[in-house]
N, C-alpha and C positions, 0 to 999 in steps of 0.2 A: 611051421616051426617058429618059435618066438622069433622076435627081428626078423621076418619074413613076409611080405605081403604080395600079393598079384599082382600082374597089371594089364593089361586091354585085352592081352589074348590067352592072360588065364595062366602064366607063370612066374613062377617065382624069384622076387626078387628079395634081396637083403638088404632092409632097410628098417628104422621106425620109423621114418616119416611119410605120413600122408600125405601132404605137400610135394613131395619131392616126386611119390609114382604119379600123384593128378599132372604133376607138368611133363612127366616121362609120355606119359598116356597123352598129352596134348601136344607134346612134340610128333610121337606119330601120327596123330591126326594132319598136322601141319605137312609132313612129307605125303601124304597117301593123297590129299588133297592143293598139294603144291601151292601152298600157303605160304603167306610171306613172313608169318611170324617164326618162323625156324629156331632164333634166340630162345624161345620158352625154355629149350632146354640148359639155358643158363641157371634157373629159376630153381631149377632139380637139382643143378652142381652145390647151390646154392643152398637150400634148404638140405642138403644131406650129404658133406664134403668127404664121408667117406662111403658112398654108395659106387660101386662099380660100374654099374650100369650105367649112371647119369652122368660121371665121368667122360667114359671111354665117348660115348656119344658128346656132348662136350668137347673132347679133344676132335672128333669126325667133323663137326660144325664147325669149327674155328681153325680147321688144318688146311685152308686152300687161302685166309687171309690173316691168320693172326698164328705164325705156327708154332714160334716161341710160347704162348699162352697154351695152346694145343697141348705140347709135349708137357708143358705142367700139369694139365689134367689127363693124359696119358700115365705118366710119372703117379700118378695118383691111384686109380684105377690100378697098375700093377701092385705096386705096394701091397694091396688089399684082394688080391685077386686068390689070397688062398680060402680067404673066410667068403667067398661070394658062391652063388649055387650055380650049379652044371648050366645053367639057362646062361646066365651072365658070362659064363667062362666059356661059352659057346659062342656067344657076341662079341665076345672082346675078341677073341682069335680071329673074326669074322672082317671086324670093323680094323683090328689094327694090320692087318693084312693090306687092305688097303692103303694104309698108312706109314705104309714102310718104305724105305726109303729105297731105291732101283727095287722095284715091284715088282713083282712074280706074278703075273696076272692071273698064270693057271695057278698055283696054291690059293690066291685070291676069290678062285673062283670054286676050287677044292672045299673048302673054310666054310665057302656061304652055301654049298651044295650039303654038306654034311649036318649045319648046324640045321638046315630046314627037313632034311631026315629027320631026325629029334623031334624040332618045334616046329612044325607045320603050319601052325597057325599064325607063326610070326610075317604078317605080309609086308613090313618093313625092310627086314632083310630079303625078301623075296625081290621087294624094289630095287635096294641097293645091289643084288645080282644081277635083275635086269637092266641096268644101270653100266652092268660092269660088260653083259653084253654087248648090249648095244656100242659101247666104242670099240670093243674088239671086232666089230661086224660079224655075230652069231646070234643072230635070230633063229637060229637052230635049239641053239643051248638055251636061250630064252623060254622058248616053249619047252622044251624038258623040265625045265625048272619050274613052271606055271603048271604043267600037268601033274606034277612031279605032288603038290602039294592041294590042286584042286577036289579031292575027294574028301578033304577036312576043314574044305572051306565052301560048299555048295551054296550056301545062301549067305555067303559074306559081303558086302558093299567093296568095291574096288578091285577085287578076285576078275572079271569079266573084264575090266578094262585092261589089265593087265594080259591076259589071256589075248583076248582082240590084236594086242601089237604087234607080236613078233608074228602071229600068223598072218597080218596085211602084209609083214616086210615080207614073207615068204610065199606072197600072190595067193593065199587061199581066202579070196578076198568075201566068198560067200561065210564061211566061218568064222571070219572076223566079222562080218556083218551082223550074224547071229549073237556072238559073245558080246559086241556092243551095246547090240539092244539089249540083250538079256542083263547087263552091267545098269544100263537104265530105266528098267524095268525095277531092280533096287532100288535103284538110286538113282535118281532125276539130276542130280546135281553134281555126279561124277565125272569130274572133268575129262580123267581121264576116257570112260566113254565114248564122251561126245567128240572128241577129241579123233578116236579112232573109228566114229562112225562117217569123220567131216571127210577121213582117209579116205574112205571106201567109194564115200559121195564123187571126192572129184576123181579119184578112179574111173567111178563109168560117166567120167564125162556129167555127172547130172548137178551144173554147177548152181541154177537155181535154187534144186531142192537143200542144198550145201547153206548156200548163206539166208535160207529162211533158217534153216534149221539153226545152223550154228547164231544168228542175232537173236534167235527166241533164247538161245541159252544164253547169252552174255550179261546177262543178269548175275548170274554168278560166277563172273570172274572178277568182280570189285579185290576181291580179299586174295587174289591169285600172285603168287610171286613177278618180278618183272619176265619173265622169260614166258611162263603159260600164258599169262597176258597179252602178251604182244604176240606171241607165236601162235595163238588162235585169232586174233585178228586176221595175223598177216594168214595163216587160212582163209580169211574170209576176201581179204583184197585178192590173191592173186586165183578163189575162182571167180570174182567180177573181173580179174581180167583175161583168164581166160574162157569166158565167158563172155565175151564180145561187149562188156558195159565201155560206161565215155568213162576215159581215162579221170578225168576229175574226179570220177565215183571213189578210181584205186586209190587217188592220194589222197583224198579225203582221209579213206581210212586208215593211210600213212599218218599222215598229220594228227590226227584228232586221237589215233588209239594205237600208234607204235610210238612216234616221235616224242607226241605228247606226255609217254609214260614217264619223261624224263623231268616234267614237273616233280612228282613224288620224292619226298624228302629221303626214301628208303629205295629209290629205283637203282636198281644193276646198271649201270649204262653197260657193260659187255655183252648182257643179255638183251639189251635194249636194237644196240648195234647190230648186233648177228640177225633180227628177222627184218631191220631195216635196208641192211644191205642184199640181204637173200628176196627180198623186194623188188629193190630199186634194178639189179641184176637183170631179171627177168623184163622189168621192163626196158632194159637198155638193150635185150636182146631181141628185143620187137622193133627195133629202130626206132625209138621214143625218146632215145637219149635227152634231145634238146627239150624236152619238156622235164628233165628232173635236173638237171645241168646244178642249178645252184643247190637242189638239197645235196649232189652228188659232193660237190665240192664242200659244201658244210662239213658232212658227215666225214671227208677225207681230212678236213682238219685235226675233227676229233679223235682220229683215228693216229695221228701221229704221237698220239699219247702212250707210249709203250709201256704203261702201266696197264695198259688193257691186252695188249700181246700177251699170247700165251696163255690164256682163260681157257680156250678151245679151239680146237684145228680147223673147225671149219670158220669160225670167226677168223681165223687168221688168213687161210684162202680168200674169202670173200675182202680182206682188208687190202689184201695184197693186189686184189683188182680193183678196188675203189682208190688207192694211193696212186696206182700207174694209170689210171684212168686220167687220175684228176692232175695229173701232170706234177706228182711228188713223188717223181723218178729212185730220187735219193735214199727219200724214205724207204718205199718200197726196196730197194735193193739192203736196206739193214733187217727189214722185217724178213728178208729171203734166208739174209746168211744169218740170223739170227734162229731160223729152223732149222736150218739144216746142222748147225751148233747142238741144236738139243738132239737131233735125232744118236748123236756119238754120245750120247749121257746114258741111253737106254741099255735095255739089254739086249743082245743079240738078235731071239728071235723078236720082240719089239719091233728094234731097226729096222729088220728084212721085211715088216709089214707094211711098218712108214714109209718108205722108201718112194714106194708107189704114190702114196701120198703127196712125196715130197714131188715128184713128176709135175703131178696138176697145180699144183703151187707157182711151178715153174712155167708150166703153161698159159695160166692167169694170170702172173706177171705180164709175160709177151701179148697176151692178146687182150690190156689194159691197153699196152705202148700200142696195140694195131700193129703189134706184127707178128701177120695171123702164120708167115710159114714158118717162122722159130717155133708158134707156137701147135704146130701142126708136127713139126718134127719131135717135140720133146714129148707128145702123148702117141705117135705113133700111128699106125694106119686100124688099129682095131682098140680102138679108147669104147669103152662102154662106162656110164657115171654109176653103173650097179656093181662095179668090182671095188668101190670104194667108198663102203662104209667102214673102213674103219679112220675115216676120220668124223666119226661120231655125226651123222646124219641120218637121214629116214630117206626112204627111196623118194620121198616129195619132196625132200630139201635137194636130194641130188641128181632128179631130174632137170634143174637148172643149167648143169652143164653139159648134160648133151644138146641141149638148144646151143648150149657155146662151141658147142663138137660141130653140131650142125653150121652154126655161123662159121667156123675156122674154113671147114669143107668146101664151104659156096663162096667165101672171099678169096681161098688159094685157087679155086677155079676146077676141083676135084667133084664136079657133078653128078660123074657116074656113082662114086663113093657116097656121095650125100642121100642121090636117090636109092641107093640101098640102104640105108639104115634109117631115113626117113618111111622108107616101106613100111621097112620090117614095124617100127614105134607104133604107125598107124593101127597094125593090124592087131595091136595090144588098145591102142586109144583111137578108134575109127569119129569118136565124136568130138574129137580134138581141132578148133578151127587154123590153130596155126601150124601146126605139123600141115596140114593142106596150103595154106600159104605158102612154107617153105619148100614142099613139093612142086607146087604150081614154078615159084623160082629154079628147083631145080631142072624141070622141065622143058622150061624156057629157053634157060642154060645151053642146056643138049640140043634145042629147036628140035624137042619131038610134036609131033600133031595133038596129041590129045593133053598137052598143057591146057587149052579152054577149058576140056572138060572138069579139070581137075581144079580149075579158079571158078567152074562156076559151083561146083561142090565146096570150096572153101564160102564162095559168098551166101550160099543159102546156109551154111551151118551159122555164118554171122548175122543174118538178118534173121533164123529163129532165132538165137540167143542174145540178140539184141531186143527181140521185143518181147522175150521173157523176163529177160533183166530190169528194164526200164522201167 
């Protein structure tokens, strides 16, 4: 129809400018590829101030830091939302759903499932539902919604990595291995992919093959937003360090390729922070502490900046243990009662899900301070780090805390308790060298006999994976 033209997945939009769908079409690009130039779609607002679509997206971009600017190009977008086509008024329902103010997560999630009924081909909205998943921890609904749309997308670029995700979160780790490859067999430079192949890599334990793989692709992550960037590094540090490499190797790639991103004139430092501290965590949970001591304490400075509170929950847990670590007791207790504030903003069922959340919050605080039986009593005798995604994490990011579950265990002096759930971990991750470490301690503990055998099983799994890594 006159004033109509296509765009990247072949619908239609309302507009005369050719300018305006090339930057709509490059702003998808920019999310599917988690690019850092995301602003393009200023460029669309811009060349065509009453197009709908470039709007509503527009106000999505600029609604987490500029939201007065947002609601004017929301404001906009509506206005015009009677002359725009069933495509755009299928987005817009989609996008301002999220943008509404006490969220409905399920009509959120309603909105974005209906409009990909329709446009199937739309893999941006596919994202932003996976998106809307994953912090509700449903990687169930994730993969309905990827299957959901996979039959009109068979040889699309990005369709497999998407696919790949929610089926590692959901331990079918062979078919996410397959959907990987088959995503980079498209596409070589789909981060997403490589991303969820690195998953599957430290999964079986095969941390060599992990960071060969993953530095052959880091060639292209130059152009990657602050958070892909650094989050696929810090994949690559924490299998060198569970991977038996010299800790120097890990901060190296702390230093050079998380820390460092904070040169960039355009770096998130929120995004920056969160795989720096989901890091450093992990190695403070190996008893290495005094080897990160001053970054620990840097980064606890920056962290006082409560302009950065509140980006994301799990940045906010992990803050909450680098503050009381770093003996900024104070702070830490405002960044406490400062969540547990929001979680009365939400709506009901929300609350009922945070809650739990707010738990480990609570237990991170204490066992920052070292005081592991507060924080043994505030998670309970059957804490599992798998019942709590929905503080927006990946079972990699929140395997970190049951090494802190396990640490709580073995400093309250609760052995029997440790070497059960130390078992149980193993017999998911048998090539895991420090699950055997912390068993070996457990064991000790107890003064049962076959503690040797089980240090001497820890030290051969580190003397192969030391002289593979090396």
């Amino acid at each position: 129809m006159e004033g109509e033209k296509l765009d990247r997945w072949g619908y239609p939009v309302r507009s005369n400018s050719d300018g305006c769908i090339s930057s709509i079409n490059s702003y998808y690009h920019q999310v599917l590829t988690y690019g850092r130039e995301r602003a393009v779609i200023m460029e669309a607002a811009a060349e065509d101030p009453n197009c709908v679509l470039a709007n509503v997206f527009a106000a999505y971009f600029l609604s987490s830091n500029n939201p007065s600017l947002a609601s004017t190009h929301l404001a906009s977008a509506t206005s015009r939302l009677d002359q725009a086509t069933s495509y755009e008024k299928a987005v817009f329902n989609a996008v301002s759903s999220l943008m509404a103010e006490n969220r409905d997560d399920d009509v959120a999630l309603e909105s974005h499932s209906n409009l990909l009924k329709e446009f199937p081909r739309d893999l941006v909205s596919l994202k932003r539902a996976q998106m809307l998943c994953f912090y509700l921890g449903r990687p169930d609904l994730s993969l309905q919604l990827v299957e959901q749309v996979l039959p009109q997308n068979q040889n699309e670029s990005y369709i497999y990595g998407m696919l790949a995700f929610p089926l590692l979160e959901l331990a079918r780790m062979d078919d996410a291995e397959k959907a990987a490859r088959k995503g980079l067999d498209i596409n070589k430079q789909d981060l997403w992919s490589q991303h969820c192949l690195c998953h599957v890599l430290q999964n079986d334990c095969l941390f060599k093959e992990a960071v060969e793989f993953m530095e052959a692709c880091s060639s292209s992550w130059n152009s990657c937003s602050s958070f892909m960037y650094t989050h696929n590094w810090w994949h690559v540090a924490v299998c060198y360090l569970e991977g038996c490499s010299p800790l120097d190797k890990v901060l190296e790639v702390y230093d050079c390729h998380i820390w460092n991103e904070l040169q960039r004139s355009d770096a998130d430092c929120g995004e920056v922070y969160l795989n720096a501290l989901g890091l450093l965590l992990r190695v403070y949970v190996r008893g290495q502490g005094g080897f990160i001591e001053n970054r620990l304490k840097f980064l606890a400075t920056c962290l006082m900046n409560e302009a950065i509170w509140h980006k994301e929950w799990l940045l906010d847990l992990l803050a909450l243990w680098a503050l009381s670590s770093g003996k900024e007791t104070h702070k830490a207790e405002d960044l406490l009662k400062s969540m547990k504030s929001r979680i009365y903003s939400m709506t009901e069922k929300k609350r009922q899900s945070m809650q739990r959340g707010m738990l480990l919050a609570e237990a991170l605080y204490e066992y920052g301070r070292e005081n592991y039986e507060r924080a043994f009593e505030v998670l309970g005798p059957d804490f599992d780090a798998g019942d709590f995604k929905m503080v927006g994490a990946s079972d990699e990011q929140l395997d970190v805390f049951n090494e802190v579950w396990y640490s709580i265990l073995l400093n309250t002096g609760r052995f029997s308790k440790a070497i059960e759930v130390i078992e149980k971990q193993i017999k998911k991750r048998e090539g895991a060298p420090f699950l055997w470490q912390l068993l070996e301690r457990a064991y000790s503990i107890a003064g049962r006999d076959d503690a040797s055998v089980v240090a001497e099983r820890a030290k051969a799994l580190e003397r192969a994976y030391f002289e593979q890594m090396v």
